[in-house]
KOLDO-530644 format. One record per atom (N, C-alpha, C): residue number from 1; atom name; x, y, z. Coordinates in pm, whole numbers, plus 50000, padded with zeros to 5 digits. Layout:
N
pos, site, c1, c2, c3
NUM, CA, X, Y, Z
...
***
This chain:
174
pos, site, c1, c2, c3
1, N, 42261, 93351, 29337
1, CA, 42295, 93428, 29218
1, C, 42320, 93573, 29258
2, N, 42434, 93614, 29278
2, CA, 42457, 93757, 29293
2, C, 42478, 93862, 29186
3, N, 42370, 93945, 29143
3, CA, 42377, 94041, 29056
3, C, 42306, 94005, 28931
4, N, 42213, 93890, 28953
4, CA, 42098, 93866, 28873
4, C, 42016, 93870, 28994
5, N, 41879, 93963, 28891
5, CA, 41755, 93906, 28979
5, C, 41610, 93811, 28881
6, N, 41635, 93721, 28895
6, CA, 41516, 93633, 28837
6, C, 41353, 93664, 28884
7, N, 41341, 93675, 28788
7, CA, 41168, 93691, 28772
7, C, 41065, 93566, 28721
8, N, 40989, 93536, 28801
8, CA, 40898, 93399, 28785
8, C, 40797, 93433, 28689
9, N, 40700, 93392, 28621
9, CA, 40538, 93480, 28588
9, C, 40496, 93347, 28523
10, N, 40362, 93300, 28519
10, CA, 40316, 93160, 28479
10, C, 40164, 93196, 28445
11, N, 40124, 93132, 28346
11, CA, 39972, 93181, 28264
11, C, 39929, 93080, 28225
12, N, 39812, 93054, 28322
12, CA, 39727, 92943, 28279
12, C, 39668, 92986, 28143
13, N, 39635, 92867, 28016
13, CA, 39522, 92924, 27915
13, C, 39346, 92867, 27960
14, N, 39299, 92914, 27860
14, CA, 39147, 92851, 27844
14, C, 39151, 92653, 27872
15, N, 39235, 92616, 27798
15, CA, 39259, 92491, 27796
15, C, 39294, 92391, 27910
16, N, 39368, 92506, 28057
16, CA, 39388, 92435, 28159
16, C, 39579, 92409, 28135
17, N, 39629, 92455, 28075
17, CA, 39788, 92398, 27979
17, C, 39846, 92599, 28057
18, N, 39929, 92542, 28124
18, CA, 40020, 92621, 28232
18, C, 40199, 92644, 28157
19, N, 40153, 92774, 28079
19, CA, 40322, 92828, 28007
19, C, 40375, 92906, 28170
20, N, 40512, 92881, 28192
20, CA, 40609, 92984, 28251
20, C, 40733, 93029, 28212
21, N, 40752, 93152, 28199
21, CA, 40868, 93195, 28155
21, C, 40920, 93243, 28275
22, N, 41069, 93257, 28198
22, CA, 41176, 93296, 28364
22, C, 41255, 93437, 28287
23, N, 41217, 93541, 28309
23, CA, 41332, 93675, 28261
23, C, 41413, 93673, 28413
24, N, 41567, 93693, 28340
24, CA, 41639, 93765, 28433
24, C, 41690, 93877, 28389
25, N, 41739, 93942, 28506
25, CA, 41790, 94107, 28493
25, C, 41927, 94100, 28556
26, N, 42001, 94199, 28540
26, CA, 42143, 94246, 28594
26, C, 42080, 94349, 28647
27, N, 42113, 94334, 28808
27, CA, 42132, 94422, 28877
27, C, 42181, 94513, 28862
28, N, 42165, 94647, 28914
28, CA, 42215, 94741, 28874
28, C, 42312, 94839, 28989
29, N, 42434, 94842, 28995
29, CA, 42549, 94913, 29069
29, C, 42626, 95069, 29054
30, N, 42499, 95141, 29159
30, CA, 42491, 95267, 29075
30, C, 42665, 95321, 29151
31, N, 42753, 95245, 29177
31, CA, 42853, 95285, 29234
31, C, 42959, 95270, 29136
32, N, 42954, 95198, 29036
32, CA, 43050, 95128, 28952
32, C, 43103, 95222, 28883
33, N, 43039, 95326, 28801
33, CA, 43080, 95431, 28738
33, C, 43179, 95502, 28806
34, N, 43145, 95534, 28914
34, CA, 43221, 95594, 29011
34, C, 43372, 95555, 29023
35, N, 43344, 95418, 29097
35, CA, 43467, 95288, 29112
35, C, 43557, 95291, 28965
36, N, 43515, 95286, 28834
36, CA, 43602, 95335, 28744
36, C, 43658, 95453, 28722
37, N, 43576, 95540, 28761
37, CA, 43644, 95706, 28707
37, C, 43768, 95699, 28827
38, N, 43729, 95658, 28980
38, CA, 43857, 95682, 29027
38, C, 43970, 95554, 29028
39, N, 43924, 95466, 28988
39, CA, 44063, 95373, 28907
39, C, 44145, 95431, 28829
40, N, 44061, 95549, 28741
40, CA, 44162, 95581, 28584
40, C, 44233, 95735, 28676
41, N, 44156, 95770, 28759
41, CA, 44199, 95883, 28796
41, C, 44339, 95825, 28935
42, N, 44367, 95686, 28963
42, CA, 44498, 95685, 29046
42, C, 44566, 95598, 28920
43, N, 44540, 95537, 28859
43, CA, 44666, 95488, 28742
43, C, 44559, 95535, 28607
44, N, 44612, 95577, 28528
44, CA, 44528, 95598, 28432
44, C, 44549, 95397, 28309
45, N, 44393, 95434, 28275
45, CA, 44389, 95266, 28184
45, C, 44297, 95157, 28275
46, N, 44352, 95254, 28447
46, CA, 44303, 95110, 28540
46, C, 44115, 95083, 28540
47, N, 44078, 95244, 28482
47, CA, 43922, 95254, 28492
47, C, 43887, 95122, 28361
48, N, 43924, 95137, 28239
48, CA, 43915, 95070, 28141
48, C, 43913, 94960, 28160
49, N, 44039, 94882, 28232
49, CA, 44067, 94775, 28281
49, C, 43937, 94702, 28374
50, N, 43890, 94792, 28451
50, CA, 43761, 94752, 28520
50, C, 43636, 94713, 28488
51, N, 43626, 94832, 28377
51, CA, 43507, 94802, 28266
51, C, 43516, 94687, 28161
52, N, 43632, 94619, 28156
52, CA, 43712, 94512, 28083
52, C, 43674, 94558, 27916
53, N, 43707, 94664, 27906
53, CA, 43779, 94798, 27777
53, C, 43904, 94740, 27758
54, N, 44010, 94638, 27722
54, CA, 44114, 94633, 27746
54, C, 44190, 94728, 27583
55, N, 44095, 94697, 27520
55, CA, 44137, 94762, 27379
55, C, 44184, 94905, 27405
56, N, 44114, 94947, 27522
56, CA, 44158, 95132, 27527
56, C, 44264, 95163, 27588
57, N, 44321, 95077, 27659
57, CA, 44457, 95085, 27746
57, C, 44545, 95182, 27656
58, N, 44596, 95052, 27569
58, CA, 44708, 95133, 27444
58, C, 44723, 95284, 27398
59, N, 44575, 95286, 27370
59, CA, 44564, 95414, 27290
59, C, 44569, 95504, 27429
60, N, 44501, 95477, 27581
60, CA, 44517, 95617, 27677
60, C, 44684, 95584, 27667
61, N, 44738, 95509, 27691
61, CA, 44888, 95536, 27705
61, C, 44966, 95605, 27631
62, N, 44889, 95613, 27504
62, CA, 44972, 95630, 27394
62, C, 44931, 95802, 27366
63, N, 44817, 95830, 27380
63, CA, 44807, 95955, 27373
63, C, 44853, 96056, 27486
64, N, 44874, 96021, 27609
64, CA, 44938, 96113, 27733
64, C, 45076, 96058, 27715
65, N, 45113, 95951, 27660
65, CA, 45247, 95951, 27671
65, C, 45344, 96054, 27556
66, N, 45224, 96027, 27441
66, CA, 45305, 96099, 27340
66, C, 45318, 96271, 27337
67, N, 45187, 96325, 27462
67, CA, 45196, 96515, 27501
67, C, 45344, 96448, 27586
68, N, 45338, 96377, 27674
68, CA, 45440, 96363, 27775
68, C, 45589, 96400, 27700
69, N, 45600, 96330, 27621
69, CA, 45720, 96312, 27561
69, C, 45772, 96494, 27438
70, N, 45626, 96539, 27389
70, CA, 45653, 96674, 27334
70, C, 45680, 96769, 27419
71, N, 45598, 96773, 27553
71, CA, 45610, 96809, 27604
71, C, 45801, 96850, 27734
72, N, 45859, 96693, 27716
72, CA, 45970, 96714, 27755
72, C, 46070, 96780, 27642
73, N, 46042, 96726, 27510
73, CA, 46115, 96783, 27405
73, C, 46150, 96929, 27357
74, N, 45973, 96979, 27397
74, CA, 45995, 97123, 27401
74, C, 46043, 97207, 27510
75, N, 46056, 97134, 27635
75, CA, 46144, 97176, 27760
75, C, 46252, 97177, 27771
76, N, 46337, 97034, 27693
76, CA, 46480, 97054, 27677
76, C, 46508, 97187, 27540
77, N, 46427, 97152, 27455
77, CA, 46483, 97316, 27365
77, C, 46469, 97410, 27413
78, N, 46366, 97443, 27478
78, CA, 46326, 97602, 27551
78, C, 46462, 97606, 27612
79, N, 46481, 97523, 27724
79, CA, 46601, 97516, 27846
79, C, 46731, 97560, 27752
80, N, 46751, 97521, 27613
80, CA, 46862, 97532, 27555
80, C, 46890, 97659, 27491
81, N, 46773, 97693, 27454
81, CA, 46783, 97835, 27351
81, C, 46784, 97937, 27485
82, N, 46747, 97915, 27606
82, CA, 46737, 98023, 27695
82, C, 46879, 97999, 27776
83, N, 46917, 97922, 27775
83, CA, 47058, 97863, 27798
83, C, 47163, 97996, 27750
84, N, 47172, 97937, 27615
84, CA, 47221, 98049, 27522
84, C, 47263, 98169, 27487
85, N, 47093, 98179, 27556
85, CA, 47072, 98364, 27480
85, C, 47126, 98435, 27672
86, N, 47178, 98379, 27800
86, CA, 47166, 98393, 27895
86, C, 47397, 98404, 27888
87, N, 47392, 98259, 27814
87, CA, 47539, 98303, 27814
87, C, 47558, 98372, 27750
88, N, 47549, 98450, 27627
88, CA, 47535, 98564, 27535
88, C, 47561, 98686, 27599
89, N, 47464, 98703, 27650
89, CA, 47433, 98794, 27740
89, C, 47574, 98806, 27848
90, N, 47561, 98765, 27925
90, CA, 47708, 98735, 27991
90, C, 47830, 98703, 27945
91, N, 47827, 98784, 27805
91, CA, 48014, 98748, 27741
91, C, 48064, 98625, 27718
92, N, 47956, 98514, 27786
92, CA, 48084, 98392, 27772
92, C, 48032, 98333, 27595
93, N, 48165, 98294, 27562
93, CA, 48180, 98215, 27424
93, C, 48069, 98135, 27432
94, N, 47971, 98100, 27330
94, CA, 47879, 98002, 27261
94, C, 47887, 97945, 27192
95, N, 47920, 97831, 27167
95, CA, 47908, 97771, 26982
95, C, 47822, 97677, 26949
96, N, 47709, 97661, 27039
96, CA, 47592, 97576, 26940
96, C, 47520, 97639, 26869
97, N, 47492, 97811, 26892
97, CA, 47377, 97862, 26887
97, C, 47412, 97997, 26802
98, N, 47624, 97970, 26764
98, CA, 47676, 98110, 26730
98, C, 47601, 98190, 26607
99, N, 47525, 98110, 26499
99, CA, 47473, 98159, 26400
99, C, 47364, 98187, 26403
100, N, 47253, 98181, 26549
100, CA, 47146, 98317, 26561
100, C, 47153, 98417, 26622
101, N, 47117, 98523, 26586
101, CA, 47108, 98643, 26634
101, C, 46992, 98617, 26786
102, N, 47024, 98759, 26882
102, CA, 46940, 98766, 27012
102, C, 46788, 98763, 26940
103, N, 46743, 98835, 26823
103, CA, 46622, 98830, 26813
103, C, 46552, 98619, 26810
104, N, 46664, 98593, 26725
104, CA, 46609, 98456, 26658
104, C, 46605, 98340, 26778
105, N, 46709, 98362, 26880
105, CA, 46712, 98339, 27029
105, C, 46604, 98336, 27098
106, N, 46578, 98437, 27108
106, CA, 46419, 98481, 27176
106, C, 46282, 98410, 27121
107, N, 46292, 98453, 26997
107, CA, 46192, 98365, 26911
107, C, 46169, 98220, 26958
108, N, 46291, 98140, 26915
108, CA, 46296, 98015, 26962
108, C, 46250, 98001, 27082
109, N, 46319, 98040, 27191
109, CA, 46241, 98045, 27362
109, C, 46119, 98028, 27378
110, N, 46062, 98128, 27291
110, CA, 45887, 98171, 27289
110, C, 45850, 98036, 27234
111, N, 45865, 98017, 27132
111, CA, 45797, 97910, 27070
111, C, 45814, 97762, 27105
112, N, 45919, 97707, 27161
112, CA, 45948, 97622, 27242
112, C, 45883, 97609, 27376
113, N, 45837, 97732, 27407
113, CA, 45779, 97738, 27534
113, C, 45633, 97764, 27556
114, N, 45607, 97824, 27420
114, CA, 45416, 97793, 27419
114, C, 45429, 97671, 27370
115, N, 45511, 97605, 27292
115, CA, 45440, 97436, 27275
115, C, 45480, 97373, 27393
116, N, 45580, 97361, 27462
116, CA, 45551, 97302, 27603
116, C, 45455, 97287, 27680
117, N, 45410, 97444, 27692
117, CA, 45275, 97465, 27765
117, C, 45175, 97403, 27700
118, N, 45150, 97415, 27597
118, CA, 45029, 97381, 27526
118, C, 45036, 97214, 27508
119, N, 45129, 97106, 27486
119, CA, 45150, 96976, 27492
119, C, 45120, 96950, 27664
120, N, 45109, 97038, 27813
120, CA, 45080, 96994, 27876
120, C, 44973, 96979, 27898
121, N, 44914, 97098, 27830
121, CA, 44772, 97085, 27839
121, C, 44690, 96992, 27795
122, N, 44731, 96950, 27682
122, CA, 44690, 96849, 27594
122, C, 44727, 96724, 27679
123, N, 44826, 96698, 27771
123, CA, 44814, 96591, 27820
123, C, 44726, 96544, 27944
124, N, 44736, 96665, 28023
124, CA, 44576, 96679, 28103
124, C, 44481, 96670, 28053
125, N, 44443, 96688, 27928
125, CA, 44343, 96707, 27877
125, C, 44291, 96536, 27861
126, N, 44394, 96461, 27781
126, CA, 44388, 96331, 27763
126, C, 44377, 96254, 27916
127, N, 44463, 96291, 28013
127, CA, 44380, 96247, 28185
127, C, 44262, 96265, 28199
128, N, 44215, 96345, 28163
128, CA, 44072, 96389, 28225
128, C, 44004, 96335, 28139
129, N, 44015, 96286, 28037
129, CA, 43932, 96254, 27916
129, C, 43925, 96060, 27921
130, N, 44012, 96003, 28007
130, CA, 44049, 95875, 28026
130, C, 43966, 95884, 28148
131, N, 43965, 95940, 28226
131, CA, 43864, 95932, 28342
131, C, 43676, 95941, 28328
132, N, 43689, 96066, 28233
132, CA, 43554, 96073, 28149
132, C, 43506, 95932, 28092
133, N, 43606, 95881, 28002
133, CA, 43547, 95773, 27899
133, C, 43575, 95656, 28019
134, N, 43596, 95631, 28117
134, CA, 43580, 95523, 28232
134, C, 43432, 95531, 28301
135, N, 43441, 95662, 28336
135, CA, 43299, 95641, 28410
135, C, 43154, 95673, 28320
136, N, 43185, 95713, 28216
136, CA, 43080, 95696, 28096
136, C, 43085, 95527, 28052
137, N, 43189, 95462, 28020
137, CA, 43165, 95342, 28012
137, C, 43118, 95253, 28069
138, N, 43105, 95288, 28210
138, CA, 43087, 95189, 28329
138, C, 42906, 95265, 28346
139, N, 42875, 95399, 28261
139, CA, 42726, 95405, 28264
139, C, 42630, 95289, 28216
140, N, 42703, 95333, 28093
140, CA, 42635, 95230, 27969
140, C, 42658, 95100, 27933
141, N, 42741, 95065, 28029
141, CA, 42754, 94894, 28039
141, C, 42610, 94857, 28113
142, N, 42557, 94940, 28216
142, CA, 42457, 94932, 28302
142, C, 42276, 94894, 28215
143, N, 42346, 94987, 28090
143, CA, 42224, 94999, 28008
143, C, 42149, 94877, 27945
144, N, 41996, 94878, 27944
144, CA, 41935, 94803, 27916
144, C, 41935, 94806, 27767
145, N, 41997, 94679, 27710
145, CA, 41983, 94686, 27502
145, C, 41962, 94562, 27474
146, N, 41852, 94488, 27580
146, CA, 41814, 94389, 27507
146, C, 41672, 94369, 27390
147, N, 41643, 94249, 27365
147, CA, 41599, 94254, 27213
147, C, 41395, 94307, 27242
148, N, 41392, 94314, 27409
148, CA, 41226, 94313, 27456
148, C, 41263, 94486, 27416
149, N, 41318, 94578, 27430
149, CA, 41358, 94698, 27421
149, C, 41406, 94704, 27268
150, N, 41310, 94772, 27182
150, CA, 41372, 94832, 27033
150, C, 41342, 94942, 26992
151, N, 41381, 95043, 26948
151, CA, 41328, 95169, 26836
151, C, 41371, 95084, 26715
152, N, 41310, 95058, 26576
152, CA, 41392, 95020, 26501
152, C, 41266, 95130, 26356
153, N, 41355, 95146, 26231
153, CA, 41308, 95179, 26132
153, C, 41175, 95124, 26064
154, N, 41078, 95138, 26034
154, CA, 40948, 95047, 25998
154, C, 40929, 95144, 25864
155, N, 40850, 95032, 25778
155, CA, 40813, 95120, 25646
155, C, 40695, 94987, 25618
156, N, 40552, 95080, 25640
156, CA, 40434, 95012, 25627
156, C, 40358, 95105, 25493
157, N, 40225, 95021, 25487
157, CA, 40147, 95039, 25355
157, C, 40062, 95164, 25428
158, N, 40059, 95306, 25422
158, CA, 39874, 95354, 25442
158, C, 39766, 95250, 25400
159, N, 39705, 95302, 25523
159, CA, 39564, 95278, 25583
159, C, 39443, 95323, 25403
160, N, 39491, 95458, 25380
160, CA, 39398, 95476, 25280
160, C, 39445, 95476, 25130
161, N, 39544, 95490, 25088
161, CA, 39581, 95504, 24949
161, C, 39712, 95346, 24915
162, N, 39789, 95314, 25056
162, CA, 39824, 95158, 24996
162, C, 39979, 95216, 25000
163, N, 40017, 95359, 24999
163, CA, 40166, 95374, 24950
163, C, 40198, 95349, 25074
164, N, 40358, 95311, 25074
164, CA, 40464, 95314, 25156
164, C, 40488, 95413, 25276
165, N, 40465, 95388, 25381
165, CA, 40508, 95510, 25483
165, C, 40612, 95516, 25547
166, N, 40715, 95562, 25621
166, CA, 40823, 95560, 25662
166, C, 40841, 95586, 25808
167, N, 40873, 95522, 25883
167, CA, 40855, 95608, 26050
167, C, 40938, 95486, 26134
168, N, 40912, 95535, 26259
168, CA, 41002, 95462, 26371
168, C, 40880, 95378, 26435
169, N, 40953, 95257, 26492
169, CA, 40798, 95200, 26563
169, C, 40936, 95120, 26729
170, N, 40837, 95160, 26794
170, CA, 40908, 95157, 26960
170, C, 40804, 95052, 26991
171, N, 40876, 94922, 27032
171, CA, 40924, 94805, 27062
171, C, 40922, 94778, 27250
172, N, 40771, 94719, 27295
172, CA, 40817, 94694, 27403
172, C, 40801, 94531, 27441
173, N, 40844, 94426, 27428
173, CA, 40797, 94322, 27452
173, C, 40824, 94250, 27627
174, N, 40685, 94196, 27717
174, CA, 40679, 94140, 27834
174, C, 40710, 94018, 27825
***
């Protein structure tokens, strides 16, 4: 069995009558986290894919693809309005752009060109954030949430007056 480890334990009673139970555990692969963050970090999705996340693929694609794509959009306008305001400048005839003025020219440039910048950022941002949610996933897959392990809500009677009390009660069962 690789990556279970089985545990034996056996309890005689008063009676001479021999119970054994068998717990197993998942090993634990403190490398795996790792092994995903740099999956997502040479193809992005591939960390997900590892953690068998397949549901998250779509959406990382879809969110770096879609800065990707503003990001080119606002590069071809920047490129165009600076295009423009460059032949302008140099006397030669224009006619895509003949009905703005140099100020409204400029404007455009600027603003075409902080959202460029800023859609790249946003798309790094979504890389790094696909690498994050890989090797955070591949933590807490590790995590112990079975039913011997509980915090759960409890609401018991007081000890002296009988009313209702409200509190947490932590759950360890062998």
């Amino acid at each position: 069995m690789s990556g279970i480890n089985p545990i034996f334990a056996q309890v005689q009673t008063s009676d001479g009558l021999v119970i054994s139970d068998t717990i197993t555990r998942n090993e634990i692969d403190p490398l795996k986290p790792a092994k995903a963050a740099f999956y997502s970090a040479v193809l992005p999705g591939l960390g997900q894919a590892y953690n068998k996340k397949y549901w998250k693929i779509p959406l990382v694609y879809g969110a770096i693809g879609a800065s990707l794509y503003v990001y080119s959009f606002n590069n071809t306008k920047y490129h165009d309005y600076r295009d423009a305001y460059k032949k302008r400048l140099a006397g030669e005839p224009e006619t895509e752009f003949a009905f703005l003025d140099d100020d409204r020219l400029i404007r455009a440039q600027r603003f075409h060109q902080r959202n460029r910048d800023l859609s790249l950022l946003v798309a790094v941002a979504f890389y790094v954030l696909n690498i994050v949610d890989a090797n955070i996933d591949a933590h807490l897959k590790q995590f112990n949430v079975n039913e011997n392990l509980s915090v759960k809500p409890d609401m018991y009677p007081s000890d002296i007056n009988q009313k209702p009390n409200v509190g947490l009660t932590f759950n360890y069962r062998f």
